[in-house]
C-alpha positions as CSV (number, residue, x, y, z in Angstrom):
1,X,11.1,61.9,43.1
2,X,8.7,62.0,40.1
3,X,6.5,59.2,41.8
4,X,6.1,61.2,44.7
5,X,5.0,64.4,43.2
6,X,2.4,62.7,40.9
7,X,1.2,60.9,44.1
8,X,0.4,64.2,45.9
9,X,-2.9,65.3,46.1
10,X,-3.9,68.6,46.5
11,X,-5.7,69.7,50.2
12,X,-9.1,69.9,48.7
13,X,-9.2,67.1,46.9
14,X,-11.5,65.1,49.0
15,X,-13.8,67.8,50.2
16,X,-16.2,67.0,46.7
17,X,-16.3,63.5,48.1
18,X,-17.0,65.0,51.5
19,X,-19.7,67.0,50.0
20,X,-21.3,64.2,48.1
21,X,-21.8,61.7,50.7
22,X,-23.1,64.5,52.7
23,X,-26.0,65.3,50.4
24,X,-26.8,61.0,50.1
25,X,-27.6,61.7,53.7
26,X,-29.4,64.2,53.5
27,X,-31.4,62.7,50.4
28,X,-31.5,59.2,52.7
29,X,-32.7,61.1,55.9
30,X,-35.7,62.8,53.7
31,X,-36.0,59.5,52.0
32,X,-36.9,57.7,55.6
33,X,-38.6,60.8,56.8
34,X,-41.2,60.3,53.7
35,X,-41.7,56.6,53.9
36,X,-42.6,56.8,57.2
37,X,-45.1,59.3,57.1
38,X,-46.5,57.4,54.1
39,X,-47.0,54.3,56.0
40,X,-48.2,56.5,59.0
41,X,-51.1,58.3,56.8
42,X,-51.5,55.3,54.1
43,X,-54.2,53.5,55.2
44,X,-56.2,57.0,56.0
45,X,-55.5,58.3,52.5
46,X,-56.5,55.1,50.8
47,X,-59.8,54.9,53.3
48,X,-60.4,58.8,52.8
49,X,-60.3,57.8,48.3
50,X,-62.8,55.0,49.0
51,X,-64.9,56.8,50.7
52,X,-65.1,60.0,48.1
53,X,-65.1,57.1,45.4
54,X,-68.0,55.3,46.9
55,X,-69.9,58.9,47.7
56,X,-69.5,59.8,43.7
């Protein structure tokens, strides 16, 4: 009897996990979100610097 009632986990107890891997999603999704639009606008960036660098 003392097995089972150090076994049982309270109702909440995975909801912090829950939570976590929720936020690495989120964090992943804006992750994603950001690289693409870097390589999207990369190459105009880096042309746009070169050309202000070249003008200076």
């Amino acid at each position: 009897m003392e097995l089972l009632k150090k076994l049982h986990l309270k109702p909440g107890y995975f909801a912090r996990g829950q939570t976590l891997a929720e936020y690495v999603l989120i964090v992943a999704a804006i992750a994603v979100v950001c690289f693409a639009g870097y390589q999207a606008t990369g190459t105009n960036v880096s042309t746009l610097v070169s050309s202000v660098d070249t003008q200076l």
